[in-house]
KOLDO-852842 format. One record per residue (C-alpha): x, y, z. Coordinates in steps of 0.5 Angstrom, whole numbers, padded with zeros to 4 digits, always signed. Example, Ala and Ser with C-alpha at 12.3 -4.5 7.8 and 13.67 -1.06 7.14 Angstrom:
BEGIN
+0025-0009+0016/+0027-0002+0014/
END
This chain:
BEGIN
+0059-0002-0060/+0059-0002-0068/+0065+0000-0071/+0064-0001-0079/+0071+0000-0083/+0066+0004-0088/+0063+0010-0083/+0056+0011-0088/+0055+0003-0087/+0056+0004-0078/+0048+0006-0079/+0045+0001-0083/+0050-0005-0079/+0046-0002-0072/+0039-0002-0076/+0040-0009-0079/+0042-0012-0072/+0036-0008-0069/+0032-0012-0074/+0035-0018-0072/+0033-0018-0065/+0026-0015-0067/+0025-0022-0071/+0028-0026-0066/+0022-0023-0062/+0018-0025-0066/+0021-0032-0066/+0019-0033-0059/+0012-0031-0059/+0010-0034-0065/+0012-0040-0060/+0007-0038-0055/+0002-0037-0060/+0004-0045-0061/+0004-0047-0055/-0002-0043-0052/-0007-0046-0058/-0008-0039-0060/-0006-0040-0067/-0012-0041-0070/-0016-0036-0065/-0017-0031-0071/-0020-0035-0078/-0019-0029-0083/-0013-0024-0086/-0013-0017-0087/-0006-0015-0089/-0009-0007-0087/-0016-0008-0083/-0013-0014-0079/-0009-0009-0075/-0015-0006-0071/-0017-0011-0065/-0024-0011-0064/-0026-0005-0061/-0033-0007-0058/-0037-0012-0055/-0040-0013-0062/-0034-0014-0065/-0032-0019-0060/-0038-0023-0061/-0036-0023-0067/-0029-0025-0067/-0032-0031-0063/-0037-0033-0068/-0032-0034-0073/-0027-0038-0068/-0033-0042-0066/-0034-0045-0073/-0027-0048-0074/-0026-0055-0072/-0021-0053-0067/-0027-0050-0064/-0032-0056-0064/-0027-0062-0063/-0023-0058-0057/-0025-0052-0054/-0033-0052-0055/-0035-0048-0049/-0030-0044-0049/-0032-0037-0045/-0031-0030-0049/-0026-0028-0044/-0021-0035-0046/-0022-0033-0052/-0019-0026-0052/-0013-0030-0049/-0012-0034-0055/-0014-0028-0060/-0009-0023-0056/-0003-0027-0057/-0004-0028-0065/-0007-0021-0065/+0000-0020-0062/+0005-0024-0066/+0002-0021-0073/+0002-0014-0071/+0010-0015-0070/+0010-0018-0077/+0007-0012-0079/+0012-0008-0076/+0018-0011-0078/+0016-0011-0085/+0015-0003-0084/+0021-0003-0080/+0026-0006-0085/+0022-0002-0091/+0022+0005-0088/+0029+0005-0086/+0032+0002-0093/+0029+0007-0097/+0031+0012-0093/+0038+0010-0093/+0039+0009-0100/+0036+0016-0101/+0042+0018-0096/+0046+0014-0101/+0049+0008-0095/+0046+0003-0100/+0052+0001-0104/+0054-0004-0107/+0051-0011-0105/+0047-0008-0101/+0043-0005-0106/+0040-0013-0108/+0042-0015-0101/+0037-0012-0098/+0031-0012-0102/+0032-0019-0102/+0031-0019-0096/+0026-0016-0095/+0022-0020-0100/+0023-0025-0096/+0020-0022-0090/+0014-0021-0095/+0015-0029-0096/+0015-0030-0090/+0008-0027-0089/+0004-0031-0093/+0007-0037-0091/+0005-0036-0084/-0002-0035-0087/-0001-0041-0091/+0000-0044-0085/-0005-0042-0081/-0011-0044-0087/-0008-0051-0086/-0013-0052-0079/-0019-0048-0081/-0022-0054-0084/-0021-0060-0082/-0016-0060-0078/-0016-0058-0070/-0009-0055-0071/-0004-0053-0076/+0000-0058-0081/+0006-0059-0078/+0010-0059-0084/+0008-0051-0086/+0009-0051-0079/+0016-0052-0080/+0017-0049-0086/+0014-0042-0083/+0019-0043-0077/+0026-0045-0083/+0024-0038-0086/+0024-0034-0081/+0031-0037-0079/+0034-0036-0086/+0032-0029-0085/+0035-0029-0078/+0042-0032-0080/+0042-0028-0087/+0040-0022-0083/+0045-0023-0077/+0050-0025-0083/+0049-0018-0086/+0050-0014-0080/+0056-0018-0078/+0059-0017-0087/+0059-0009-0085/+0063-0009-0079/+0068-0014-0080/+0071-0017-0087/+0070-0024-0088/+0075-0029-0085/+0077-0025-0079/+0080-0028-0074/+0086-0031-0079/+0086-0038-0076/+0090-0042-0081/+0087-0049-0080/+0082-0049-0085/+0079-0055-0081/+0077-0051-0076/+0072-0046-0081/+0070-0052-0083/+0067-0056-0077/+0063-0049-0076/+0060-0051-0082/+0058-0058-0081/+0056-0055-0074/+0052-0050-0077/+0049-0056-0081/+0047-0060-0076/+0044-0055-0071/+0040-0053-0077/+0037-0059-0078/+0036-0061-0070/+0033-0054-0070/+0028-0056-0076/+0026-0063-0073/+0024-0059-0066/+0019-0055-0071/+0016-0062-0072/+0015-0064-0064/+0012-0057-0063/+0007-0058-0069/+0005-0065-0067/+0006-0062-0059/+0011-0069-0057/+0014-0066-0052/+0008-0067-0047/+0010-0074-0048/+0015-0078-0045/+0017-0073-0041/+0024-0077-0038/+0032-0077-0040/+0036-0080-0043/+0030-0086-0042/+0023-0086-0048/+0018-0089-0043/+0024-0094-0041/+0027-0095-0047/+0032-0092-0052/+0028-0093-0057/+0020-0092-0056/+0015-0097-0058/+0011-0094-0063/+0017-0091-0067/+0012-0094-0074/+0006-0095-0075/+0003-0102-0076/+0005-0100-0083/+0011-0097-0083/+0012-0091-0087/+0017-0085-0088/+0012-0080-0087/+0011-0083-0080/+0019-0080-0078/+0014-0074-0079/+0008-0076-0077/+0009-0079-0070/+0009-0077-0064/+0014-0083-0062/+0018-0081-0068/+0019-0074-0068/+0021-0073-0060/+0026-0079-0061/+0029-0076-0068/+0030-0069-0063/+0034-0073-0058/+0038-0077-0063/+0040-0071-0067/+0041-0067-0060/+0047-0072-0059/+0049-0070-0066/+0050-0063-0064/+0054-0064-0058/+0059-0069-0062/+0060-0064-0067/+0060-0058-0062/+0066-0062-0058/+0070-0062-0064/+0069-0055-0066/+0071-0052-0059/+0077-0058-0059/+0080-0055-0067/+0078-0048-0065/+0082-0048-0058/+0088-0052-0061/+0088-0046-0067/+0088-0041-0061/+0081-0038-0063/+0078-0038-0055/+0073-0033-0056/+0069-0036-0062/+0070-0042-0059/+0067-0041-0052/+0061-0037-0055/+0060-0043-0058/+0060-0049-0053/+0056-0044-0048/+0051-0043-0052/+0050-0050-0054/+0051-0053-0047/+0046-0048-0044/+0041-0050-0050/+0043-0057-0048/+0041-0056-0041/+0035-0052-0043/+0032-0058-0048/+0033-0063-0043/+0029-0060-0037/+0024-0058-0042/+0023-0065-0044/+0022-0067-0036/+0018-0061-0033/+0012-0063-0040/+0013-0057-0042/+0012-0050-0039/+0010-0044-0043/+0016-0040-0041/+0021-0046-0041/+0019-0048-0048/+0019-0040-0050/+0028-0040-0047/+0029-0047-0050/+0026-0044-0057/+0031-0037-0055/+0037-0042-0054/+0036-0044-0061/+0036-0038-0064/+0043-0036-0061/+0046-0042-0062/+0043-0039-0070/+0046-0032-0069/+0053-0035-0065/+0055-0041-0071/+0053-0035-0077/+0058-0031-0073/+0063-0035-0072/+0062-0040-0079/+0064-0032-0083/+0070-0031-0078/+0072-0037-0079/+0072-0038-0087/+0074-0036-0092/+0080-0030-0092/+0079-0023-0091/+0076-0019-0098/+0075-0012-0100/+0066-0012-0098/+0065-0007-0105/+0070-0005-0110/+0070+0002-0106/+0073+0000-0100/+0079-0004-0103/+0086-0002-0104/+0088+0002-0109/+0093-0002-0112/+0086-0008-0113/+0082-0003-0116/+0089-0001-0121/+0089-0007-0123/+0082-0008-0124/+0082-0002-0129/
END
């Protein structure tokens, strides 16, 4: 149960971790529209009309007109029925309605709540911005899907990645938010300063490692190589560069993008083990075990992902696992840094405020 120390803010901290959960939601499936080929199933935006799935045979036929006349019909799925179709439209049908809602979702509520005069202080910037981003990151996502109807048979990995860091800074910030209006920064008191900061470089690393994963869901590396700790055999695969070696091969290859994951993968777990050691020698042994839990069970989750090629629903727990890791290490990096402040000029002790005047 939420227990905010400002009793106006315990409605807006509930709300903002509703918000949190919902985006996680739309994490996920935004992954099964990746690996279910359903991304490109609907080739035009309509930010009102868009909302309304077809509702006759007409409309249907329609719909699949307009699929069939983009490469990925062409070159992948020539042939395809209307009833395979609707599986791949349902999906992305589904992962833009929730985006549309989410926006409503956050926009209603704040007005509502400013008018009620809870929007105090930062807030009152911090939760626009917010909002702006959930605008952002909605155009983003189209960005990346125009990117596969031309001449592509799917979407750049690179927007790919983009669309999916977005979404996680604006899952972090929100998860920041809700945790800022329960507790105050630096609230577990611990006194080795080293310990806030392993959280840090943790929450770096595992940023990146997160990054690096949206690159093999874009260029679907995970359907190869399909064994660990070993690529075909050997640590470093074959393949790694073209026959001209270039930078953009670490993103553009298969061979490239799956080994990065795995290196980086180990870099996670080193940092991960010494700030569970810092944390557990300070006597912090809760943040410390939430954060070597979730890191072992997403280490887990990566490897028999990579073994069983895949599968949507284990693809989907591994993606999951990542977002808690994100949720965790925010959480943990706010009570670990910095040391307990007043959140807004209203809230801090009276002597400050004297002082101040």
């Amino acid at each position: 149960m939420l227990n905010t120390t400002n009793p106006s803010h315990r409605p807006v901290a509930i709300w903002l971790t509703l918000m949190a959960v919902l985006i996680a939601i739309m994490v996920v499936i935004g992954g099964a529209t990746r690996l279910t080929d359903s991304g490109l199933s609907i080739t035009e935006w309509d930010l009102v009309m868009g909302t309304l799935p077809p509702l006759s045979d007409a409309d249907w036929q329609e719909a699949f007109a307009l699929y069939k006349q983009i490469p990925e019909y062409e070159r992948v799925n020539a042939g395809m029925s209307l009833e395979e179709f609707k599986f791949i439209f349902w999906w992305e049908w589904g992962h833009r309605n929730l985006g549309r809602f989410i926006g409503l979702a956050f926009l209603i509520p704040m007005v509502v709540f400013w008018v009620q005069g809870r929007v105090t202080g930062a807030l009152k910037w911090r939760l626009p911005g917010l909002f702006l981003l959930i605008c952002l990151q909605g155009a983003i996502g189209w960005f990346m899907v125009s990117s596969g109807l031309s001449e592509r048979v799917d979407v750049s990995q690179y927007r790919l990645a983009l669309h999916l860091s977005t979404a996680l800074v604006l899952f972090a910030l929100i998860v920041l938010q809700a945790v800022a209006l329960v507790k105050p920064r630096g609230f577990a008191e611990v006194a080795d300063p080293w310990v806030g900061r392993s959280a840090v470089i943790l929450l770096a690393v595992s940023s990146v490692q997160i990054v690096l994963g949206a690159f093999v869901a874009g260029l679907r590396a995970g359907s190869s190589y399909n064994s660990w700790p070993l690529m075909d055999g050997k640590f470093v695969p074959d393949g790694y560069f073209g026959a001209d070696a270039r930078v953009l091969d670490l993103f553009e290859r298969v061979e490239a993008v799956q080994f990065n994951h795995r290196t980086m993968a180990y870099a996670v777990m080193a940092a991960a083990a010494v700030f569970v050691w810092k944390a557990l020698q300070a006597g912090e042994k809760r943040i410390a075990h939430m954060v070597g839990g979730a890191i072992t069970l997403q280490v887990i989750l990566g490897i028999w992902t990579i073994v069983a090629a895949v599968p949507l629903w284990l693809g989907l727990a591994h993606q999951a696992g990542a977002l808690l890791i994100l949720a965790t290490l925010t959480y943990a990096v706010y009570g670990l840094t910095g040391r307990p402040l007043p959140r807004s000029a209203a809230e801090a002790p009276q002597s400050l405020q004297t002082q101040a005047s």
